[in-house]
KEMIZA-629019 format. One record per residue: residue in one letter; x, y, z of N, C-alpha, C, O in turn. Coordinates in pm, whole numbers, plus 32768, in hexadecimal, padded with zeros to 4 digits. Example, Ala and Ser with C-alpha at 12.3 -4.5 7.8 and 13.67 -1.06 7.14 Angstrom:
A85277DC7830C84CE7E3E830C85287EB6830C85907EB4834E
S85057F1F82C485577F9682CA850A80038313853D80728324
This chain:
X0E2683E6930A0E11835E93330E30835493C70E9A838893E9
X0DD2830994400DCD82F994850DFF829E94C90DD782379493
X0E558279953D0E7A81CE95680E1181BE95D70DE582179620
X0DF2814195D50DCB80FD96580DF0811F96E00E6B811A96E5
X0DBD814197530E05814C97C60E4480CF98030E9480D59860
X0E1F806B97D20EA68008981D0F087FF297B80F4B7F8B97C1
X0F1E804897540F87801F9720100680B997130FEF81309729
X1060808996F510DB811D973010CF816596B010BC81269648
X10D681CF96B010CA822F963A116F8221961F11B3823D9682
X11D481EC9578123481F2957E1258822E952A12C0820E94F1
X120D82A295021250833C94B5126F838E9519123583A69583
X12FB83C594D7135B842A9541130284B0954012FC84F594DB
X12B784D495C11280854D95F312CD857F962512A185F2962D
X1345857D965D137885DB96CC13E785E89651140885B895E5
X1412866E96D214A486B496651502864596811525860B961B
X152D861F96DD159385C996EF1593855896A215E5853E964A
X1526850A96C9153B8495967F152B84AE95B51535844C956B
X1514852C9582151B8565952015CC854894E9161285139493
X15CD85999568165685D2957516D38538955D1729852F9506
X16B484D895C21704846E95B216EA84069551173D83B4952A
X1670840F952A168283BD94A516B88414942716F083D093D1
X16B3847A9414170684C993AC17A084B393BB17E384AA9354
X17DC84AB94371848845C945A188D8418942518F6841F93E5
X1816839D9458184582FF943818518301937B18AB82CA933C
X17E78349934317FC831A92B518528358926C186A832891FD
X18A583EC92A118F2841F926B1994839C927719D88368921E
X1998839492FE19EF833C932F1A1082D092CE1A7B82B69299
X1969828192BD19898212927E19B1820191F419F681A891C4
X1977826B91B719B382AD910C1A5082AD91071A90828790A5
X1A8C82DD91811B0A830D916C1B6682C591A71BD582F491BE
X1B3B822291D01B7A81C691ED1BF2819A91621BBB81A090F4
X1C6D8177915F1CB3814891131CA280AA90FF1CBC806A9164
X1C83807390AB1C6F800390741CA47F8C90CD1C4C7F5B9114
X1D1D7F5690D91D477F0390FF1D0E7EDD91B01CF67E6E91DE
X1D017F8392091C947F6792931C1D7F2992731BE37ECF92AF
X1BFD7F6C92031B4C7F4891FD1B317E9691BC1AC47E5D91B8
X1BC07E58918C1BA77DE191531BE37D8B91E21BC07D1591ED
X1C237DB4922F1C4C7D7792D21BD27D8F930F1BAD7D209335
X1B847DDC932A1B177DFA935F1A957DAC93201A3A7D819368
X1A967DA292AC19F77D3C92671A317C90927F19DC7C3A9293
X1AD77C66927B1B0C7BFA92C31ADA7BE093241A987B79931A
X1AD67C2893BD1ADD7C4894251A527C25944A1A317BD3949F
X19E87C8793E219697C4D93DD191A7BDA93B418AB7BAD93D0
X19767BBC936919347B21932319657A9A9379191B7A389376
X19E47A9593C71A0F7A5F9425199D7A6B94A7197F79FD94D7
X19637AD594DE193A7ADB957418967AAE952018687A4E955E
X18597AC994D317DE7A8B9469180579F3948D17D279BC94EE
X186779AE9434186F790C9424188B78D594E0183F78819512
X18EE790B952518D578E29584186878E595D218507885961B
X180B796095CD17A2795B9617174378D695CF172478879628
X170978A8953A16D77861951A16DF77ED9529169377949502
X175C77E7957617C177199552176A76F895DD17207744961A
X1788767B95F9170A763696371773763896EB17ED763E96F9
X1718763297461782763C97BD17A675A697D4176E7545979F
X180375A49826180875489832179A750F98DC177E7558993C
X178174AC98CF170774909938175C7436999F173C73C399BF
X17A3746399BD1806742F9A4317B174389ACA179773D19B08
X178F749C9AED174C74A39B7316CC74519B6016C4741A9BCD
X166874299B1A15F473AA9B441649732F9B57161672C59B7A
X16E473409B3C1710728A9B6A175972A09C231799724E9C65
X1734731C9C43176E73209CB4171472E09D2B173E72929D81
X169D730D9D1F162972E39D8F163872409D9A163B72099E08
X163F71FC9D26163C71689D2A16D471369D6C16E470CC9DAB
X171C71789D59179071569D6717A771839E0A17D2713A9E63
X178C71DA9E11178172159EBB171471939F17173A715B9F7E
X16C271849EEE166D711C9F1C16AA70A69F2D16C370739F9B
X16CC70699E9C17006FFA9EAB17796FC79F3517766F639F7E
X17F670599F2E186070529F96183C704CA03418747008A089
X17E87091A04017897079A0B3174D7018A0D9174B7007A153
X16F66F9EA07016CB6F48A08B17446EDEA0AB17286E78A0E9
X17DC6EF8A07C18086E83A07C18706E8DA0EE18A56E28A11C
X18956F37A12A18B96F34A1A318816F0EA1FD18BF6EC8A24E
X17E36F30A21417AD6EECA27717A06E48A27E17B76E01A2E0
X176F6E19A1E617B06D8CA207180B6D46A20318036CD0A1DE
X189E6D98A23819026D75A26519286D71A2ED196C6D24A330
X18DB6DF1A30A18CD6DF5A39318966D7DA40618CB6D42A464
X180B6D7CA3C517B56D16A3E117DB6C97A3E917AB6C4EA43F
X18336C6EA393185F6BBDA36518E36BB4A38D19226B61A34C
X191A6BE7A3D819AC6BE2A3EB19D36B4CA45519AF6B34A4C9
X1A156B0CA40A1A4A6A8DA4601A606A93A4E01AB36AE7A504
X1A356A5CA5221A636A42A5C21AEB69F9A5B91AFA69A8A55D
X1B606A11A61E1BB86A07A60F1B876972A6521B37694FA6A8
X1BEB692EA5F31BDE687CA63C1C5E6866A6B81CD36880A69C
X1C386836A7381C816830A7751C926773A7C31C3E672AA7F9
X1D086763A7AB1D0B66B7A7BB1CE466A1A8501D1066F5A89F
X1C8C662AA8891C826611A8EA1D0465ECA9471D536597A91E
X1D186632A9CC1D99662BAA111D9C65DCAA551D2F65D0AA8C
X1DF96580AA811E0C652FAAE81DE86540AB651DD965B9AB73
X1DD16507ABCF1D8A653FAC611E3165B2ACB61E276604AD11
X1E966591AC7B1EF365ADACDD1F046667AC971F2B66BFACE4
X1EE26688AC0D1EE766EFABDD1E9D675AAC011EAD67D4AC05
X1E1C66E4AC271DBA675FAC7D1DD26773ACDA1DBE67E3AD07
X1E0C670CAD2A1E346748ADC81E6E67D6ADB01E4B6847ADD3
X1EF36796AD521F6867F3AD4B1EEA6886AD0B1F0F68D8AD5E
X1EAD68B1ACDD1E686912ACBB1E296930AD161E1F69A4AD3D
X1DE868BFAD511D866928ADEB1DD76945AE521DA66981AEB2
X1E526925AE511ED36952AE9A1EE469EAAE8A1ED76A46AEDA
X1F0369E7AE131F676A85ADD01EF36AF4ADC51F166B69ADB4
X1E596AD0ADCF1DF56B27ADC61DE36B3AAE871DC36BA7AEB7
X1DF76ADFAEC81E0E6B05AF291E6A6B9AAF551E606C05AF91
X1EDD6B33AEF31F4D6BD6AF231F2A6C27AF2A1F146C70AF8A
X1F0F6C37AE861EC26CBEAE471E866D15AE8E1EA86D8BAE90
X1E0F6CD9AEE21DC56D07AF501E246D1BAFC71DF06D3DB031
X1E866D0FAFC31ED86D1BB0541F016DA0B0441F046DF0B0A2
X1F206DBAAFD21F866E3EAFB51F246E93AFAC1F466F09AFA5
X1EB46E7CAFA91E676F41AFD01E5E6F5BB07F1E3B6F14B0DE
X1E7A6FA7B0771E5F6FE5B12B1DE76FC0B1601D7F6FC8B11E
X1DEA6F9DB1C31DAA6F7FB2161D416FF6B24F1D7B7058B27F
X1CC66FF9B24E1C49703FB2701C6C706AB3011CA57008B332
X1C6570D7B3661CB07107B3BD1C4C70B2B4401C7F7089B4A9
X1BB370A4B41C1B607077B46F1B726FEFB46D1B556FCBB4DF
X1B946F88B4271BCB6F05B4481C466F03B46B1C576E8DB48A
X1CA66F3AB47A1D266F0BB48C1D2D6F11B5461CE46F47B599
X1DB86EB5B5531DC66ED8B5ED1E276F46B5EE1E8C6F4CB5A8
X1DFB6FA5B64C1E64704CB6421EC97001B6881F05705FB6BD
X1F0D6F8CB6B21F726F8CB6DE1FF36F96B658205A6FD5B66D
X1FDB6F4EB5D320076F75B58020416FF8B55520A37003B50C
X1FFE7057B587201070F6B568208B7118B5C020D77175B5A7
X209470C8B623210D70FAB6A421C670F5B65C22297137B67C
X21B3708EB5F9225D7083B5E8226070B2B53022B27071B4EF
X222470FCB4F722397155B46A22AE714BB43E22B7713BB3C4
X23317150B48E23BA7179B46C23CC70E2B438240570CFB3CD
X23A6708DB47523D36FD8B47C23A36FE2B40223F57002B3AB
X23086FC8B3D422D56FE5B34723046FF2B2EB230D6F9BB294
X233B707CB2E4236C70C9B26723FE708DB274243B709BB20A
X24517045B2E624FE701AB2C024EB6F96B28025366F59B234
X24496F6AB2C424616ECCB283241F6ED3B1B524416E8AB157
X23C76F3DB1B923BC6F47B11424336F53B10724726EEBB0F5
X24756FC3B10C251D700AB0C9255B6F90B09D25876F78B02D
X25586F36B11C25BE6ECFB12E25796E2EB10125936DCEB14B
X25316E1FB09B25076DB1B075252D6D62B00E25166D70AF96
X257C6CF2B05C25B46CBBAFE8259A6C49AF7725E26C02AF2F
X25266C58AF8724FD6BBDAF2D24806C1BAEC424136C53AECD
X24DE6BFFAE6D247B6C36ADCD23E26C34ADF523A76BDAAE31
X23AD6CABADC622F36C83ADB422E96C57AD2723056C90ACBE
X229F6BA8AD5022366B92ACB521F06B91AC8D219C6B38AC97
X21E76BFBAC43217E6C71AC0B21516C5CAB6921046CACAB33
């Protein structure tokens, strides 16, 4: 009897594989009872688990990944503007005052300044050291 060429011929031709299935069935004859009833356990266990149904956890992930996304961004998107009470005229002064400062305390650009400033450095640095009225910051 002949097989098909696309299908595997699965009678043992070679010596070896002769050889290792004579093996296996001597082996398995001369198993002692109590392995071989842990072992058909063993098999009927990895059988029922393979048959039991999976569980389908990952199709609830895509919706769920989507959803978190849609609702970070429209959190992002909708976020309250901070309410700020209208100030009295003297508060703004006092603010376009202290933003003034603000602007005082970066250095001065070397091409606007007058270089006579540059002449007394030591005066400078004793009158920072030596300043006594709190900055309000």
């Amino acid at each position: 009897m002949s097989t098909p060429k696309n299908q595997p011929d699965n009678r043992p031709d070679k010596p070896l594989e002769q050889r290792a299935r004579a093996l296996y069935l001597e082996a398995a004859q001369r198993i002692d009872p109590a392995t071989a009833g842990r072992l058909r356990a063993a098999r009927r266990q990895a059988l029922a688990a393979a048959r039991a149904p999976q569980p389908h956890t990952a199709r609830w992930l895509i919706p769920t990944g989507a959803f978190a996304a849609i609702a970070l961004a429209a959190l992002m998107v909708w976020q309250p503007l901070p309410h700020r009470a209208p100030s009295p005229p003297t508060q703004v002064a006092n603010a376009t005052d202290a933003s003034a400062d603000l602007d005082n305390e970066l250095p001065p650009d070397a091409d606007k300044t007058d270089p006579n400033l540059y002449q007394n450095l030591d005066f400078y640095g004793w009158l920072a050291a030596n300043n006594s009225q709190p900055a309000n910051r």
